[in-house]
C-alpha positions, 0 to 999 in steps of 0.5 A, a space after each residue: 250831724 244825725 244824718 252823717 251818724 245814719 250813714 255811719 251806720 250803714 256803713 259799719 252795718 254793711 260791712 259787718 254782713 260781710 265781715 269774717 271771723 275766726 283766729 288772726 281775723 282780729 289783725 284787721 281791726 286796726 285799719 277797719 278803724 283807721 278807715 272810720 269817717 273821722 271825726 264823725 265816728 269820734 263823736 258823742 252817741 245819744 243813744 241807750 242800751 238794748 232792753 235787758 242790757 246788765 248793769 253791774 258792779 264788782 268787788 274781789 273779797 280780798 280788798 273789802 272783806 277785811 276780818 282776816 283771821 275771824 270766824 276760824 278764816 284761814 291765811 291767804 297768800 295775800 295775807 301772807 304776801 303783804 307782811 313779807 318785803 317792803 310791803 307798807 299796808 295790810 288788806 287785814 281790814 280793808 272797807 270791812 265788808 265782813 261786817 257790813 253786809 247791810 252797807 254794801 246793800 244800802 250802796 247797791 240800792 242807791 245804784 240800782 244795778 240789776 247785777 253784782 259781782 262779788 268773789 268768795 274768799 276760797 280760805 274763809 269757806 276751805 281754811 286749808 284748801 281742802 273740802 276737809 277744812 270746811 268753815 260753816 261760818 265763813 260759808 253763812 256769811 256768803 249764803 246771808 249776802 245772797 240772801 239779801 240780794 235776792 231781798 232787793 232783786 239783784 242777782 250775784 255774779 259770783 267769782 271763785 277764785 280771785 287771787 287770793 289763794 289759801 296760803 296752806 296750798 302755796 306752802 304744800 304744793 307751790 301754789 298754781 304751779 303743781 297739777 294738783 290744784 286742778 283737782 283741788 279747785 275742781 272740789 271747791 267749785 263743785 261745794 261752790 256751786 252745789 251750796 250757792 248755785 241755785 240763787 246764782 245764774 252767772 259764775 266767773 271760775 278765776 279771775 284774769 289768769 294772766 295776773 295771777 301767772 305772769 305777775 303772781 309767778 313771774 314778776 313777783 309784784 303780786 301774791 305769792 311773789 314767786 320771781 326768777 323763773 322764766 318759764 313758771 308762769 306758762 306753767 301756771 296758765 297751763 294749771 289755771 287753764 286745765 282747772 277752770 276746765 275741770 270746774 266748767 265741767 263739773 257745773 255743765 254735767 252736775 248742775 246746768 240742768 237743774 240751775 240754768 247758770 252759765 259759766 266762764 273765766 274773767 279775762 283782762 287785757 291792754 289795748 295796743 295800737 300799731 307804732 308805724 303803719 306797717 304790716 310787720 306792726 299790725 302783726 306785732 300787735 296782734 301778738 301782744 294781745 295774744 300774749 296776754 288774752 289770746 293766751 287764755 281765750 283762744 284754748 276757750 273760745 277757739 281750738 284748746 290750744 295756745 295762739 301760733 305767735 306763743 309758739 313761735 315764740 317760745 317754743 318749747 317753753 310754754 308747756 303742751 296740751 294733748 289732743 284730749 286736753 285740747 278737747 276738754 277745754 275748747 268751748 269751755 266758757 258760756 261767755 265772754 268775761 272781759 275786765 278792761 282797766 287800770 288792772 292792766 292798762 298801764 300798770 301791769 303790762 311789761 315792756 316785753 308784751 308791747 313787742 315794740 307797739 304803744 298801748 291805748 285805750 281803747 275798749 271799742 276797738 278791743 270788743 270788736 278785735 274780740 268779735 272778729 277773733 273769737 266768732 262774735 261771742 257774748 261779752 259780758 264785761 266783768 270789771 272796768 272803770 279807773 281810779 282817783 288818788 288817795 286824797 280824793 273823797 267824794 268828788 271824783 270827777 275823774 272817775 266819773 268822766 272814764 266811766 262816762 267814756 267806757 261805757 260810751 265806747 261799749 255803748 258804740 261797740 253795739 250799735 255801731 259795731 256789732 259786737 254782742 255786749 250782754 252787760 257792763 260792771 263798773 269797777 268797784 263799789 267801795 273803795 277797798 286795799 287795791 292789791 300791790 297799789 295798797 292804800 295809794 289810790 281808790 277805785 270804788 264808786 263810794 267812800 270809804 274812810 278807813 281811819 274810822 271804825 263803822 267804815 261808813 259808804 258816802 256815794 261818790 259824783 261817779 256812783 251819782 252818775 252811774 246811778 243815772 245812766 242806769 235810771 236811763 238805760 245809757 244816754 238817750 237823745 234829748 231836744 238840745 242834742 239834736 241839730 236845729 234848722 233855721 236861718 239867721 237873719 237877711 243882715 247877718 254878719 258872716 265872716 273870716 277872721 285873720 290875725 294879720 294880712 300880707 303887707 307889700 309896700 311896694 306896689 308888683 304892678 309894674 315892680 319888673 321893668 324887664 321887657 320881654 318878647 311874645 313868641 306867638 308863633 312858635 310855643 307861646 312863650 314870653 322870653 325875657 329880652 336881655 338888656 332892655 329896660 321898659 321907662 318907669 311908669 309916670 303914673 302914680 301908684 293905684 290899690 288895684 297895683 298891689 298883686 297882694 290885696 287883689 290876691 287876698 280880697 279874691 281870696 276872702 270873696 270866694 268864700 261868699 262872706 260878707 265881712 273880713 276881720 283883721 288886725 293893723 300893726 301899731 308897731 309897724 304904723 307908728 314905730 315910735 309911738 308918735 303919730 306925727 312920725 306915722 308910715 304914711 306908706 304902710 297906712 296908704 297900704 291899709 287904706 288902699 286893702 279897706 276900700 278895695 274890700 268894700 269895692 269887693 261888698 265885703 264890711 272890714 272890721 279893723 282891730 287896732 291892738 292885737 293882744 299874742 301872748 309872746 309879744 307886746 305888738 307896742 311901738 318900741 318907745 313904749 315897751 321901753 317905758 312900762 309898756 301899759 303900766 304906763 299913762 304914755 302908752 294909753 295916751 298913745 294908743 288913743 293917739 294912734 286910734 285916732 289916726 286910724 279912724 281919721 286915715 280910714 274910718 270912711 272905710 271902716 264901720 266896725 272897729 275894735 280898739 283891743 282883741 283879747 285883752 283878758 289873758 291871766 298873763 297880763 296881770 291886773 294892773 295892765 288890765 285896768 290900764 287897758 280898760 282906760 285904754 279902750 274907754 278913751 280910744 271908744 270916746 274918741 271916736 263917739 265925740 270927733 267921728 261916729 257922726 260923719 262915719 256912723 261907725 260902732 266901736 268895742 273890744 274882743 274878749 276872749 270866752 272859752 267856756 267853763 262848765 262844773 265839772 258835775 253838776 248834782 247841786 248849786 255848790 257845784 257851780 261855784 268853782 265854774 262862776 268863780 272862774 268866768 268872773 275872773 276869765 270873762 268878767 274882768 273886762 265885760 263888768 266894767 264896760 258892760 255892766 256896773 262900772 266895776 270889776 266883779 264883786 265875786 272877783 275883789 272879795 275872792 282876792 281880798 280873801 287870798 291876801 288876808 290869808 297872806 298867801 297871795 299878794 294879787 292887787 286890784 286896783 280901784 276905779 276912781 269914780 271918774 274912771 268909773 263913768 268913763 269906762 262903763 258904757 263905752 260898747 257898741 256891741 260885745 265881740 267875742 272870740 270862742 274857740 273851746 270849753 274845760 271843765 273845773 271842780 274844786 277838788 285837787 285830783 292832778 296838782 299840773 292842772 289844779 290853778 292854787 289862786 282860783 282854788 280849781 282843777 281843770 280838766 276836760 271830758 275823755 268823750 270829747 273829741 281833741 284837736 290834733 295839734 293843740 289838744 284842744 276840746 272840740 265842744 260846740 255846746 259851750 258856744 251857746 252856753 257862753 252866748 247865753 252867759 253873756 245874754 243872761 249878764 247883759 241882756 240884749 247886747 248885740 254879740 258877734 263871734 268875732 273868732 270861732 275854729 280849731 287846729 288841724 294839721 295844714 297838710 289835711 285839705 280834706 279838713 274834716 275835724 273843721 267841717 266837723 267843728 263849723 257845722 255844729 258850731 254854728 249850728 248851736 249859735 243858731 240855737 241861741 239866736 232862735 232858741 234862746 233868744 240871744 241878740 246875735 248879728 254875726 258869725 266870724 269863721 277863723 281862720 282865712 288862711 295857714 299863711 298867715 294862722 298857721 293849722 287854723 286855715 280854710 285855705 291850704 298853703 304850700 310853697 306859692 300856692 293856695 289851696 281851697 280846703 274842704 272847710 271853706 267849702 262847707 262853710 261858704 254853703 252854710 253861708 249861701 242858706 244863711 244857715 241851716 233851713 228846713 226843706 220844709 220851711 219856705 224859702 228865705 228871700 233877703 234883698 241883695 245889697 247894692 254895689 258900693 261902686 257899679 263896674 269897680 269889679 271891672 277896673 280893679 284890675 286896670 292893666 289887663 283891661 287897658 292891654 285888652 283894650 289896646 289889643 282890640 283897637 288894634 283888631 278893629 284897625 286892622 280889620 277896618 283897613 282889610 275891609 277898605 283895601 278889599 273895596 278899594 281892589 274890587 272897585 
């Protein structure tokens, strides 16, 4: 799909030229995005940073520093507020940073950033405040942390104010509420940048205001906690403001010339996506975002005042700048500071800011909102990542994945978009006191054990990563990331997977006996004649009566494929149980649909029992006896696989005894019941009728893919072997491989119950068993739809599996299917195919199902486009790549009627609609594959028709009545010629 990555491009390049910016132009980043082709836009970039790109990571002092009151520090009003309430936990330690200045170094070595954003702690340099109070051990510790910095060349990124307030200035003044606290801070900076500017290029003044104003003086959930008046916190924004300002002056008029630093305010904000697709909602949504960034950026970045929607709305609550005010701080920001995280996304945005929208997150379409809003600045983001709960150590794969996803996004947000991103800081070293979450849950890239005294950093799977994405600039292609061209070979099975087909009993050839009249003068209609019966046929009833074969034998030939899968219904053919009872019609039914599929030059390939989850598909008798618990049931189903091969095996060449058989539901005792099923029902046909029909026979096991959920060394792919063994290598070990279940799968579970924690049983296989399972395969069938991921470590206890000991999760970079929420991963496909290879080496494999869910009202199916492409794409890598003995490829699903969401063909009422997938997948078909224009054409002879005209007289009726018709013409026109001769005589 590069080439649909390059038209991206052009598109999105070409409409950025034209692009305009500017207050309220950010109001059309919402439908720009909507008209983004999907899911190609949605799809992993393999591609790296600009040269020079920052790579950064952060920390705020409050929660890492720790010595509260060492060195003569002074209170905070963080300090303050965490003995205050019910508060449970004090940040009075936190990582302890204040003595390990040599630890936190070690940390950003092994990351290799080129950037490091830390805050100073205003009370440690001012215990009260003033200039007056001035700590010279509280200000060495920052100057030794630059110093070492500079040793190991990375630069600070250095934050004045973050949220923790000398506790002295909110006792005498009210904290941000009283204006003198914009010249209060203006003298901190101007200490902060005279004593630390020369080694410090970039400044952040306060970090996101919004928190500080709305919930430090508004909502109470943060320092100083001030609530219960409503109209404060615009108070605060308003000094916060007009002191960030004064402290960007005092730097551009004293101290730019001689250091060359650059200065701005770190702003936080949500992302939030219309609820309704409707005007008055895209304007709602540009007004939460005004209310929470745009309310500080746009006095920044745009005019000095405050967005119109802040006051609309609050009128003359929210406070007012004059003219020189406006003056003083417009412009006021070198560049755009942006923090994006759980900060504020879902956590600390009230209801009331939303104004009635659903938040999201989306750092993407917030960069480019800021692009198009605020005149395209430079974005550096100052704060982003997520966070893990409080159990998790150093696995965090969570963290990992959102890191993964932010930075994918921001890496889109350049190329894709425009948007002139300068640098990244992941959120945050070290785990550390998380503010009003406290202990509760950890964001840092390393460890932190805080029940011990050295504090000791470990580096987490998200510092590893981080640590690598850094080392290559972002994600830069690789061989196996590129679509492969080739072809598959002149005998490959192509086909369409169905669960069921449309059964009519009663053949509709001749089903109206109605006798109508042809008005063939007049509007050509035909007008029902009342009363009048035509006699019933005398005829015996012919396959080519049945308007449903012929309907969905049309409808499998116009997909060019070779082969059509589909299921029988034991239930439905031998209701109860014993063949001597069989449909005879139904089964009269399923032959007439096998032979006119090979009248069509289409292989059926019939499976015998199909496995769905909520029923059993069992005759009722056998249901009502144990179901498969019972020796009945198998003997059964052999009976019942011996009918179907002797009523339809001259017709069928590929059988499948079970479809999907190795579902967790059915327990372990109902699969070792099923092997045996399976064993007996494969022998039969090898001893009474591969002869005479040379037919193959096996079962369809389902393969979804598990991949480690990291991979940096060999234990972690423990968890992911454990779970193939138990997913996949239940059913394929015996039959396939030694005659026996998995020895990972019997020693984990005769672990599980010596602990007395579980009472799982796997039978035994006698060694008479064993000899008749093993071997018993023509060819591994396979059905793969999606891939998870698993780790050992328990992060969310709704998808941790307590038998396996493995959590479950996916990558937040894959793209989902609509209905299903399943992960679209074509890579897993070949994984799986090399798996099996590796297991049983050259077993010949088909994919026997292979699609994903879309709303069936989507006939323009691009997700499936999407998904078939690069499905097959990486199935032809293991064939030609890999060298996996693959013979054929089944698409799934025929049709919505009958696979509801899974269809190529669309189903509305009585029609049938071809869809864009069925399309796209019968080209892929017609080049039996992906072929370089380069390559010489592939010529593969055309198979011979089973029966030379059959095409013609499938549909015998309307052959007889054109015939009727034309001997009637030929009558007539030979009289005409004889009365004309015998006139003119």
């Amino acid at each position: 799909m590069q080439v649909a990555s390059f038209f991206l491009f052009l598109i999105l390049s070409a409409e950025l030229m034209g692009a305009f910016a500017g207050p309220g132009a950010g109001q059309y980043t919402w439908e720009r995005f909507k008209k983004l082709p999907y899911p190609g836009d949605k799809a992993f970039l393999y591609d790296t940073f600009p040269e020079g790109f920052m790579w950064s990571v952060g920390t705020a002092a409050y929660p890492i520093e720790g010595a509260f009151e060492k060195d003569a520090k002074g209170l905070s009003v963080w300090d303050t507020f965490t003995r205050g309430g019910s508060r449970k936990a004090m940040g009075d330690v936190g990582s302890d940073s204040y003595h390990n200045i040599p630890g936190d170094i070690r940390a950003l070595q092994q990351l290799g950033v080129s950037h490091y954003r830390f805050s100073l702690s205003w009370p440690r340099i001012f215990p009260n405040g003033t200039r007056g109070s001035y700590n010279e051990k509280g200000t060495q510790y920052y100057k030794n942390l630059i110093r070492r910095l500079k040793e190991i060349g990375v630069q600070p990124v250095v934050t004045l104010y973050h949220w923790d307030l000398p506790d002295a200035l909110q006792r005498l003044y009210g904290g941000w509420s009283h204006p003198i606290l914009v010249d209060l801070f203006k003298d901190y900076a101007d200490f902060c940048f005279e004593t630390f500017g020369e080694d410090v290029k970039y400044w952040i003044t306060i970090d996101n205001p919004f928190v500080v104003a709305w919930h430090g003086y508004g909502t109470g959930i943060m320092a100083p906690g001030i609530k219960n008046d409503p109209d404060l916190p615009f108070r605060v924004g308003h000094i916060l403001l007009k002191a960030h300002a004064a402290a960007w002056h005092v730097y551009d008029q004293q101290y730019r010339p001689l250091q060359g630093g650059q200065v701005s305010m770190a702003l936080g904000s949500h992302w939030i996506r219309p609820s309704k697709t409707r005007r008055e909602n895209l304007r709602a949504c540009q007004c939460s975002l005004n209310f929470v960034l745009g309310w500080f950026a746009q006095p920044l970045f745009v005019d000095g005042d405050y967005p119109q929607c802040m006051k609309n709305n609050l009128s003359s609550r929210l406070p007012s700048f004059s003219e020189a005010e406006k003056a003083s701080i417009s412009g006021t920001a070198d560049f755009f500071a942006l923090s994006f995280g759980p900060v504020l996304s879902f956590q600390l945005i009230n209801e009331s800011l939303k104004f009635g929208q659903i938040e999201d997150l989306d750092l993407r379409m917030l960069l480019y909102w800021i692009r198009a809003e605020y005149d395209d600045p430079p974005i550096f983001i100052v704060e982003n990542g997520w966070f893990v709960y409080s159990n998790t150590k150093t696995e965090d794969p969570k963290h990992m994945y959102y890191l993964k996803r932010f930075i994918m996004e921001t890496l889109k947000s350049i190329r894709y978009d425009k948007v002139r991103v300068i640098g990244y800081t992941a959120w945050s070293l070290v785990d550390g006191f998380e503010w009003y979450r406290e202990y509760s849950m950890r964001r840092g890239l390393f460890y932190v054990n805080f029940e011990t005294t050295d504090m000791k950093r470990e580096p987490k799977t998200s510092a590893i990563f981080y640590k690598k994405l850094i080392e290559r600039n972002g994600f830069p292609p690789l061989p196996e990331n590129k679509p492969a061209s080739g072809v598959f070979p002149c005998n490959f099975a192509w086909g369409v997977a169905a669960n069921s087909i449309q059964v009519e009993t009663t053949p509709s050839q001749f089903a109206d006996p109605s006798v109508y009249i042809w008005n063939i003068t007049g509007n050509g209609e035909l007008k029902r004649l009342d009363g009048a019966w035509a006699p019933p046929t005398r005829r015996a009833p012919r396959c080519a009566d049945y308007t449903s074969i012929r309907h969905q034998v049309a409808q499998v030939r116009r997909m060019h494929v070779n082969h059509f899968h589909f299921s029988l219904n034991w239930s439905s053919l031998v209701p109860t149980g014993k063949v001597s009872e069989a449909n005879a019609t139904l089964l009269g039914y399923y032959r007439c649909f096998v032979s006119e599929l090979l009248r069509a030059n289409i292989t059926p390939v019939v499976t015998l029992w199909h496995h769905t989850g909520r029923h059993s598909s069992l005759p009722a008798p056998m249901e009502a006896k144990k179901g498969w618990r019972s020796s009945e049931t198998v003997q059964a189903f052999v009976d019942y696989a011996r009918l179907c091969y002797q009523q339809l095996g001259a017709y069928v060449k590929l059988w499948i005894t079970l479809n999907e058989p190795n579902t967790e539901e059915l327990g372990y005792e109902v699969g070792h019941q099923l092997l045996r099923a399976h064993a007996l029902a494969w022998h039969a046909y090898d001893k009474d009728f591969r002869k005479d029909q040379g037919g193959k026979v096996s079962l369809t096991l389902h393969t979804d893919w598990v991949e480690p959920a990291y991979s940096f060394n060999r234990n972690d792919l423990v968890p992911a072997n454990r779970v193939l063994d138990f997913r996949i290598g239940w059913f394929a070990e015996p039959i396939f491989g030694s005659g026996d279940y998995p020895p990972g799968m019997r020693s984990w579970l005769q672990q599980r119950n010596t602990l007395d924690l579980f009472s799982y049983h796997l039978p035994v296989f006698s060694e008479k068993d064993r000899k008749l399972v093993r071997g018993t395969y023509d060819f591994f069938a396979l059905s793969h739809f999606t891939t998870t991921m698993v780790s050992d470590v328990v992060e969310d206890k709704y998808t941790y599996e307590g038998m396996l000991e493995v959590h479950y999760m996916i990558d937040v970079t894959w793209i989902m299917s609509p209905l299903r929420s399943s992960p679209v991963v074509p890579w897993g496909l070949r994984k799986v195919l090399n798996w099996v290879n590796s297991k049983y080496k050259g077993v010949p494999i088909y994919i026997m199902a292979n699609g994903v869910d879309e709303d069936p009202a989507r006939f323009k199916d691009s997700l499936r486009v999407y998904y078939l492409y690069n499905y097959i794409n990486e199935a032809l890598k293991a064939y030609k790549l890999d060298g996996v003995n693959l013979q054929g490829y089944f698409a799934y699903a025929l049709s919505d009627e009958r696979d509801p969401g899974f269809g190529m063909y669309g189903h509305v009422h009585e029609d049938f609609i071809v869809k864009s997938s069925l399309t796209h997948y019968r080209n892929i078909i017609d080049h039996n594959g992906f072929p370089s224009p380069s390559s010489a054409q592939q010529h593969c002879p055309h198979p011979t028709e089973p029966c030379p005209g059959c095409h013609l007289f499938t549909k015998r009726p309307v052959v007889g009545f054109l015939s009727l018709v034309g001997s009637a013409l030929l009558i007539t026109v030979g009289m005409i010629i004889y009365y004309a001769a015998k006139r003119h005589k």
